[in-house]
Structure formats: structure tokens, C-alpha cells
MMTF fields as JSON, N, C-alpha, C and O atoms, coordinates in Angstrom:
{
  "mmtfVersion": "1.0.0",
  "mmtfProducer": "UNKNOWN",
  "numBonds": 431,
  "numAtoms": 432,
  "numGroups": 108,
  "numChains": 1,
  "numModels": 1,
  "chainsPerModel": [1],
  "groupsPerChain": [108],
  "chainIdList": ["A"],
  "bondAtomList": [4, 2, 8, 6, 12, 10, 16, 14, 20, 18, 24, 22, 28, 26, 32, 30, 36, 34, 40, 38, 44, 42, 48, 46, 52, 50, 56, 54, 60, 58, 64, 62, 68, 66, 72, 70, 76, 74, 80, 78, 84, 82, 88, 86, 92, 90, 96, 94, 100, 98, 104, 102, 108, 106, 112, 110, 116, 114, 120, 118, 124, 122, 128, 126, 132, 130, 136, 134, 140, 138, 144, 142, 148, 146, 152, 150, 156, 154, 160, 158, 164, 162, 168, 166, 172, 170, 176, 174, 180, 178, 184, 182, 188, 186, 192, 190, 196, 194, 200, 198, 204, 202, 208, 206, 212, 210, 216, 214, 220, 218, 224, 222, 228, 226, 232, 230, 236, 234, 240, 238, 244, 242, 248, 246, 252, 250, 256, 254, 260, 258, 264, 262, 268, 266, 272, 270, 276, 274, 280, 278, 284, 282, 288, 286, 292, 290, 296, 294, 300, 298, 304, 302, 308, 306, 312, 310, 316, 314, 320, 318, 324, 322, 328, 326, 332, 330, 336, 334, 340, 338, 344, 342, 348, 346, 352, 350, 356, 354, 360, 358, 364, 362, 368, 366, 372, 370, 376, 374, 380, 378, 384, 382, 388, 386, 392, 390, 396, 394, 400, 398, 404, 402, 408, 406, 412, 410, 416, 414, 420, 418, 424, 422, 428, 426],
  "bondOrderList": [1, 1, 1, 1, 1, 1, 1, 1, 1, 1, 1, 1, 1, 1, 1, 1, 1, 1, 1, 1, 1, 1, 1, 1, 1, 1, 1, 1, 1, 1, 1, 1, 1, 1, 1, 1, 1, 1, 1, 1, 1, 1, 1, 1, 1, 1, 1, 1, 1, 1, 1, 1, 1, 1, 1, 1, 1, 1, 1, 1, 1, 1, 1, 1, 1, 1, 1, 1, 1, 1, 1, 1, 1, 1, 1, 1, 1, 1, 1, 1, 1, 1, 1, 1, 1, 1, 1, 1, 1, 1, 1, 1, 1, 1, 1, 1, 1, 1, 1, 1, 1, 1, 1, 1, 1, 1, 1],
  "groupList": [{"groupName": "UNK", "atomNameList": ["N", "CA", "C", "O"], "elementList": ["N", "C", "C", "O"], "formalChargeList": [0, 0, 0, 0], "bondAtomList": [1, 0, 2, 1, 3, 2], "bondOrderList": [1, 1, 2], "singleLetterCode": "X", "chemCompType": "L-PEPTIDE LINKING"}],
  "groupTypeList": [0, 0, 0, 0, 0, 0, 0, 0, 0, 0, 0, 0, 0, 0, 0, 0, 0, 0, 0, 0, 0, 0, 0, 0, 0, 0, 0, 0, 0, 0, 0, 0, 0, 0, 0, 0, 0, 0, 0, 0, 0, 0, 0, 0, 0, 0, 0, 0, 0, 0, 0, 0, 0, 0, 0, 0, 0, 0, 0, 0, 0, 0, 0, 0, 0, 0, 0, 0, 0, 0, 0, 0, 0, 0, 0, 0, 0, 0, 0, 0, 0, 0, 0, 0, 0, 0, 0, 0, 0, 0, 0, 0, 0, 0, 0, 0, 0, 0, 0, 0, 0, 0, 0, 0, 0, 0, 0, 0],
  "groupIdList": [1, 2, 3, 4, 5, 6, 7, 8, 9, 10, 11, 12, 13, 14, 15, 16, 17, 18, 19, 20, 21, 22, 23, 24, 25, 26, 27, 28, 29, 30, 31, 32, 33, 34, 35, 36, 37, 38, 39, 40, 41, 42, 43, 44, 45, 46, 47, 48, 49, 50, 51, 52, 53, 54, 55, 56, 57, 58, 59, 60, 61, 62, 63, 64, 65, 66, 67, 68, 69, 70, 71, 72, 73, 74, 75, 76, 77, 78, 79, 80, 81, 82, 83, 84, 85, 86, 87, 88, 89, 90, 91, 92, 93, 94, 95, 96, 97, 98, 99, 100, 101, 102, 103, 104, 105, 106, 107, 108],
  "secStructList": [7, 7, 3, 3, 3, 3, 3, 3, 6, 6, 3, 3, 3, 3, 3, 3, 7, 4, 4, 4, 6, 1, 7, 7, 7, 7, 7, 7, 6, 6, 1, 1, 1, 7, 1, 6, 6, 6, 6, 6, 6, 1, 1, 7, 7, 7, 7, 7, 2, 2, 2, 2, 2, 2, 2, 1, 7, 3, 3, 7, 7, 5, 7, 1, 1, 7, 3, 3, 3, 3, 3, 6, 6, 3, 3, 3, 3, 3, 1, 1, 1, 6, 6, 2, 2, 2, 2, 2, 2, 2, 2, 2, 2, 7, 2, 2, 2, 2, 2, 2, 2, 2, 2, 2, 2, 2, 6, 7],
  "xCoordList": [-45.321, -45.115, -44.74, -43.782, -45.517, -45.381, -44.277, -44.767, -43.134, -42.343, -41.5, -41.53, -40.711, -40.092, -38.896, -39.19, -37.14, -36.429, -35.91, -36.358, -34.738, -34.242, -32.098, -31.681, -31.432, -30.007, -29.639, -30.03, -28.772, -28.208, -27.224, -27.224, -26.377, -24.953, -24.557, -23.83, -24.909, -24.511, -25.211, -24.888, -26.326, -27.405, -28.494, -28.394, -29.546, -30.97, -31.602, -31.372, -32.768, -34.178, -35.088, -35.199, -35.953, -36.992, -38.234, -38.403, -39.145, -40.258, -41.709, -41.752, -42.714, -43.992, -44.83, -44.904, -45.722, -46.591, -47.88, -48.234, -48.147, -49.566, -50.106, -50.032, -51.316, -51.714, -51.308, -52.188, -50.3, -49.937, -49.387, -49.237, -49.08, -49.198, -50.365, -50.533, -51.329, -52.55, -53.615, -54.375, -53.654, -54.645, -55.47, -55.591, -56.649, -58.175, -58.796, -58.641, -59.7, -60.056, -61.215, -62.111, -60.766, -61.531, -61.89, -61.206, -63.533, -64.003, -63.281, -62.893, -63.267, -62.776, -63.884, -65.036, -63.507, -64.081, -64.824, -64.699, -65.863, -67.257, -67.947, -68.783, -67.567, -68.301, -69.775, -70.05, -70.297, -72.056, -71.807, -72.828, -70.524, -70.292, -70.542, -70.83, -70.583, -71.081, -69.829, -68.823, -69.648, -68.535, -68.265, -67.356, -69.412, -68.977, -68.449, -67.963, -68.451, -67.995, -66.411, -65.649, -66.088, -64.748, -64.346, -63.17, -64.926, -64.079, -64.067, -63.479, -64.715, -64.486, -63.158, -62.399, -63.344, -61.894, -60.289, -59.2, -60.796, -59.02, -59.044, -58.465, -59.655, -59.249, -60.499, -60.738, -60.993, -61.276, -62.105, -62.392, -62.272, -63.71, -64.935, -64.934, -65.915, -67.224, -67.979, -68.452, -68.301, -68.657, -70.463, -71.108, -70.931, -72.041, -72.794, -72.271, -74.032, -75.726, -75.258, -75.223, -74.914, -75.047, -73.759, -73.786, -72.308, -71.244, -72.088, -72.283, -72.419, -73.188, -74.074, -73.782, -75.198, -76.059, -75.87, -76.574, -74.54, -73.691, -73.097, -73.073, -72.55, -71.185, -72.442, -71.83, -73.514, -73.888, -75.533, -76.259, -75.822, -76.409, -77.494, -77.229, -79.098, -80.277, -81.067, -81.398, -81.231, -82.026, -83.311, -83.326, -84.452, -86.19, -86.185, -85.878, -86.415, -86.829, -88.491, -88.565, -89.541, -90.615, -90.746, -90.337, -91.539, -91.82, -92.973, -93.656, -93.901, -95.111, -95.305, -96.046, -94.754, -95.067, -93.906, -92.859, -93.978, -92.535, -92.124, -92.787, -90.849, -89.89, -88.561, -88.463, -87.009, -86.051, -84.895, -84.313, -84.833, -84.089, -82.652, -82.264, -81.58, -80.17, -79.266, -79.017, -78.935, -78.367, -77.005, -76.798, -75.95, -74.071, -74.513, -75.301, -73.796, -73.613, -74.829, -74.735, -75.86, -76.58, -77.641, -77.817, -78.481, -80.179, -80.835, -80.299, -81.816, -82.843, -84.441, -85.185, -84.296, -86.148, -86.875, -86.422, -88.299, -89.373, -90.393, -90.076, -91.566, -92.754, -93.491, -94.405, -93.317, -94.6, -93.952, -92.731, -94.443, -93.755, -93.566, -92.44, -94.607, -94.791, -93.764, -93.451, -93.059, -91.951, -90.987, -90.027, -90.818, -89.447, -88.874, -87.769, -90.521, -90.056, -89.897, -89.596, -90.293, -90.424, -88.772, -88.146, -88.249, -86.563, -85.82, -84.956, -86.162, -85.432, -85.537, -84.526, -87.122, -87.272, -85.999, -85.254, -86.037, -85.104, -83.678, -82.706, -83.518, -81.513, -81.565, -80.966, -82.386, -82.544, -82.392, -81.899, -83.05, -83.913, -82.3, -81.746, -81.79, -80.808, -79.659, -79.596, -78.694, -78.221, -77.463, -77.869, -76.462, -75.986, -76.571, -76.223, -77.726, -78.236, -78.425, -77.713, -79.21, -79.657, -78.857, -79.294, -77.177, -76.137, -76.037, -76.068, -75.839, -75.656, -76.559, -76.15, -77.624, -78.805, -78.797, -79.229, -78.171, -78.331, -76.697, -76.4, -76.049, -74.857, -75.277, -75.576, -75.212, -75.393, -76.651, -76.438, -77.615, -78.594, -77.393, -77.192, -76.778, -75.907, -74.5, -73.742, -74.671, -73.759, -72.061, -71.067, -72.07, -70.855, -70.034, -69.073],
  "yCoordList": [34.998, 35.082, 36.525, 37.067, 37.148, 38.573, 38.901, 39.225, 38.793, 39.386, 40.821, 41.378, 41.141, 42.096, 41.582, 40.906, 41.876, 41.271, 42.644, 43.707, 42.482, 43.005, 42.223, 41.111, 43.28, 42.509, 43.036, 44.112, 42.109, 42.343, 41.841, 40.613, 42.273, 41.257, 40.577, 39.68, 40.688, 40.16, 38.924, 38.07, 39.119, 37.809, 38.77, 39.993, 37.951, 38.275, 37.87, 36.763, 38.5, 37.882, 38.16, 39.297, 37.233, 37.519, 37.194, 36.319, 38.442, 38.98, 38.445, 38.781, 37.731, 37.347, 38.19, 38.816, 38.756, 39.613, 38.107, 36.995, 38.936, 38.794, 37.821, 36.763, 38.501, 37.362, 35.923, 35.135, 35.699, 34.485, 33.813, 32.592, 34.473, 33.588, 33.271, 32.199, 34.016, 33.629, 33.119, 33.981, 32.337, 32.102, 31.983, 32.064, 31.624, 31.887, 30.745, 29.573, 31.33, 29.69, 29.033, 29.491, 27.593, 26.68, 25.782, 25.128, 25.873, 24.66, 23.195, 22.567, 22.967, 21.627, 20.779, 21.206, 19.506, 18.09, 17.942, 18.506, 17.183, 17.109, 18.237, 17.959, 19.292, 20.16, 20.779, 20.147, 21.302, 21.798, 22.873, 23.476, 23.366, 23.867, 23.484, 22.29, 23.78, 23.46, 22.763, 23.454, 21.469, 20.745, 20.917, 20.535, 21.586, 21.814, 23.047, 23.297, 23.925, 25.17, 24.94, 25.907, 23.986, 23.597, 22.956, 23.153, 22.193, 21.395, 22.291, 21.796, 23.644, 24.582, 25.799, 26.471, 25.661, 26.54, 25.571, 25.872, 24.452, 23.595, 22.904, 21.84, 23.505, 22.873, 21.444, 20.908, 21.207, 19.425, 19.548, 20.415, 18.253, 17.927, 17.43, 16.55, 17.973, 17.965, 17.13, 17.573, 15.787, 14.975, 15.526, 16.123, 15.058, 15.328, 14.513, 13.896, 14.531, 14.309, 12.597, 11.817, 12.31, 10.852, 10.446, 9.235, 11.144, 10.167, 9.747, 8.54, 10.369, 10.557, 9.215, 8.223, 9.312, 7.829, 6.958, 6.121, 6.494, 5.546, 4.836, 3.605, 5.613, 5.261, 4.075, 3.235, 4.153, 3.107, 2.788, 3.515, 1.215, 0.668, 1.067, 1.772, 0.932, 1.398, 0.163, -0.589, 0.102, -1.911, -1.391, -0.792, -1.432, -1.267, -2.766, -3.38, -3.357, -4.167, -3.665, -2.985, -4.212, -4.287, -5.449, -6.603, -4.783, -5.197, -5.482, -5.242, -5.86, -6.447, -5.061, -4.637, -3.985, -2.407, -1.664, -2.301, -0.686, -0.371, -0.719, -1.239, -0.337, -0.701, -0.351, 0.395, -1.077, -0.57, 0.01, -0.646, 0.982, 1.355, 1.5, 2.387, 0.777, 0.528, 1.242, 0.817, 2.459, 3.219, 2.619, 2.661, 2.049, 1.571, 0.676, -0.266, 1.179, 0.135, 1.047, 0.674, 2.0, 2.291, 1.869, 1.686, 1.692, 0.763, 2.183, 2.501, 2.649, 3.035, 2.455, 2.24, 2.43, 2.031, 3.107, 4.22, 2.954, 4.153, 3.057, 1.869, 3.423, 3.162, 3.13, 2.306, 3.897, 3.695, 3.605, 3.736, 3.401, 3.148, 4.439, 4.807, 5.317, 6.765, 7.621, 8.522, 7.546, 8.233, 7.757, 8.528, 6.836, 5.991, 6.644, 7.178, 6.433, 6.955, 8.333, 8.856, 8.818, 10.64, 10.761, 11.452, 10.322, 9.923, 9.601, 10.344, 8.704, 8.268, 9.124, 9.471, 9.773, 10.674, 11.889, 12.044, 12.323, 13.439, 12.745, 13.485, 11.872, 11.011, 11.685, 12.735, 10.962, 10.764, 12.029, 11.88, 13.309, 14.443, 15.06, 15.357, 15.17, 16.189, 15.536, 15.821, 14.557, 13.55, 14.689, 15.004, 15.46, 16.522, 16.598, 16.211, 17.363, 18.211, 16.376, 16.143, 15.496, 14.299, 13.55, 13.133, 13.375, 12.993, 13.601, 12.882, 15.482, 15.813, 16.075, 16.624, 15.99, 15.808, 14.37, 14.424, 13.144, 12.286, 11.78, 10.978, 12.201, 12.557, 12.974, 12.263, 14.665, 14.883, 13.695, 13.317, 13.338, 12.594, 11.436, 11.274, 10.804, 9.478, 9.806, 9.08, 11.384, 11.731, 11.63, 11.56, 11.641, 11.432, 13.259, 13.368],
  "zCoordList": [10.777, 12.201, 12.523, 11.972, 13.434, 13.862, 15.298, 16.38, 15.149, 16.469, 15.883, 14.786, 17.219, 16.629, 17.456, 18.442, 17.116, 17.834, 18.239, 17.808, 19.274, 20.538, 20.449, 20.775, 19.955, 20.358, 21.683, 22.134, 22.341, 23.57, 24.033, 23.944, 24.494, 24.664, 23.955, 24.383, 22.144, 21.241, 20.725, 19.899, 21.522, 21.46, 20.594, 20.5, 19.987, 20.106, 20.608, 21.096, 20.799, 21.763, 21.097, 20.64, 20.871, 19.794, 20.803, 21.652, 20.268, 21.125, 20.206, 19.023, 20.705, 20.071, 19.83, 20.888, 18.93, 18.923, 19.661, 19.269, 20.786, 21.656, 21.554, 22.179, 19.863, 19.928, 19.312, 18.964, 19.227, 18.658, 20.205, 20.166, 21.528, 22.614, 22.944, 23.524, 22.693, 23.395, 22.152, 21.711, 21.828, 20.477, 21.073, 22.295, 19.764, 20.408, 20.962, 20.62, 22.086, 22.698, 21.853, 21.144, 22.278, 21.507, 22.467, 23.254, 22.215, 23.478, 23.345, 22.36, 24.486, 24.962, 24.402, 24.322, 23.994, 23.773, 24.486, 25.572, 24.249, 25.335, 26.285, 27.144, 26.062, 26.357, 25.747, 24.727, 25.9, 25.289, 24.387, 24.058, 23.793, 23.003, 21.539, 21.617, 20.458, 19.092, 18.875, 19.04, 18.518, 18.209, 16.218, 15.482, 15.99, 14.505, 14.307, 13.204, 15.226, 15.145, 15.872, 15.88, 16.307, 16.766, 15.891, 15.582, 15.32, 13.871, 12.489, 11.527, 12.33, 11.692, 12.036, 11.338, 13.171, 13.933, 13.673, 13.184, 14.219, 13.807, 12.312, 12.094, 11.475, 10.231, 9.88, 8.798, 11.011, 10.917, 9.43, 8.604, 9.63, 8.244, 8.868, 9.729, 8.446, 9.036, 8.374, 7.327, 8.737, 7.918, 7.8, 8.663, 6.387, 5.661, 6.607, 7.534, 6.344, 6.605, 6.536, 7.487, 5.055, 4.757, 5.33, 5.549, 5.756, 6.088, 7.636, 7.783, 8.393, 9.771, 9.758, 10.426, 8.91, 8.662, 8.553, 9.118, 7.567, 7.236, 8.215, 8.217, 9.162, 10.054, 11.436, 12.097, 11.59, 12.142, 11.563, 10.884, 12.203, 11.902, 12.407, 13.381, 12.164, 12.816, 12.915, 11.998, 13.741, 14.801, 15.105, 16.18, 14.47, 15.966, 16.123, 15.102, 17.007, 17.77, 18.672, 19.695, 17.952, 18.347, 19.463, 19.335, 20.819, 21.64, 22.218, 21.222, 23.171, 23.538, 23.618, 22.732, 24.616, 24.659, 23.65, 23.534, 23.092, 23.055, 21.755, 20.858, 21.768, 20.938, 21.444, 22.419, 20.555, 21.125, 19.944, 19.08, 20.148, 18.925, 18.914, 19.675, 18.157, 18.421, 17.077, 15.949, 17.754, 16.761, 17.043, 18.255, 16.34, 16.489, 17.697, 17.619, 18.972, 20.226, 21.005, 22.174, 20.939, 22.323, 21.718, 20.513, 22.762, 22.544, 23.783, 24.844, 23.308, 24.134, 23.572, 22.615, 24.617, 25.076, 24.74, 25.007, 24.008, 23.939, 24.66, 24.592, 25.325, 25.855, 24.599, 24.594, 23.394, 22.645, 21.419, 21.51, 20.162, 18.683, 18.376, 18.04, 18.438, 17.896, 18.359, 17.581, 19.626, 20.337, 19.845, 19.847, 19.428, 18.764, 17.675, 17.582, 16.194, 15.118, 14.618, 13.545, 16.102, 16.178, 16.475, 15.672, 17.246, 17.51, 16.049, 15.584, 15.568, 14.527, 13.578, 12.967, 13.181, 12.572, 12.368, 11.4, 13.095, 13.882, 13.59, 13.74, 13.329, 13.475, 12.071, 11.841, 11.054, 10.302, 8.936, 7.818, 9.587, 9.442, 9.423, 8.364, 10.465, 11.385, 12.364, 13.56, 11.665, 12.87, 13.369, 14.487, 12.929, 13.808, 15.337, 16.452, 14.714, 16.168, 17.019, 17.996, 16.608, 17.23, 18.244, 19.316, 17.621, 17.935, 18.932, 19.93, 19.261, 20.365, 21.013, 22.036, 21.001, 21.712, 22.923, 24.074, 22.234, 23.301, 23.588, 24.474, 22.97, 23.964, 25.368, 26.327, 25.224, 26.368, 27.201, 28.353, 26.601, 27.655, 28.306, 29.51, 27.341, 27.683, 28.83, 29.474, 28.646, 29.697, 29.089, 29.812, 28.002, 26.979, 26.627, 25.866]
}
């Protein structure tokens, strides 16, 4: 810890060096900021490729058009099969980027 102190009237007063009042900013939660580059700044643990895959279940539900694909609790609709497994592809491939990719769509 960087201060320098100050006696006075038989007291001290101990003075902060700067930057330790002002630390560095760190995006807020749900923001469009890189949330792995925030869990690299506070220490967090960045879970792997496979803890990411693991943590929910993957549902297609084939339809007369369509399909519906249920990653944990969200279900989206594709119009065609090929758009689906191009989606899943991609979870699959890269859930990182995927995850926040439909965040933001889900408005999360």
C-alpha cells in the first residue's frame, strides 16, 4: 500500500497514493464489453470451451418447416435446418463468442 503520512496535533493522517483511490475501470456486467477480459482483470476463472458445453443441454426439435433449437432454458426458432446447424455449429465451434452473441440478441 503506497501513502505517505502527515503528523498534526499529535495525530496522523495518512494520505493515499492516487492511484489506489481511483483504480482501474472495469466494465460493468451486461455491458458489450469483453466479459472475459473483466474476469481476467478481477481475478475470476474463465471457464474452458468444454466447462461452457457442459453447463447446458442441446434439444433440435425438428419441425414440418424449421427446427427449434433449446440451448439450457432459451428455444429459438430457425425457418430452415441449415440456419440452425450453422448456429449450433458456431455454440459448438466458439461458445464464448456464441453466448455473447445472443445475449445481446435476447437483450440480457
Amino acid at each position: 500500500m503506497a501513502y505517505f503520512t502527515t503528523t498534526t496535533n499529535g495525530g496522523t493522517v495518512r494520505f493515499h497514493d492516487e492511484s489506489e483511490l481511483n483504480p482501474p475501470v472495469v466494465p460493468a456486467l451486461g455491458s458489450d464489453y469483453d466479459l472475459d477480459y473483466r474476469a481476467r482483470m478481477l481475478g475470476e476463472h474463465i471457464p474452458s470451451k468444454t466447462e461452457l458445453l457442459q453447463r447446458h443441454e442441446i434439444v433440435i426439435q425438428f419441425m414440418s418447416v424449421g427446427c427449434l433449437v433449446r440451448i439450457g432454458c432459451k428455444s429459438i426458432p430457425f425457418e430452415s435446418v441449415e440456419d440452425a446447424m450453422k448456429e449450433v455449429n458456431a455454440y459448438v465451434n466458439n461458445p464464448h463468442e456464441s453466448i455473447k452473441k445472443w445475449e445481446k440478441i435476447f437483450g440480457k
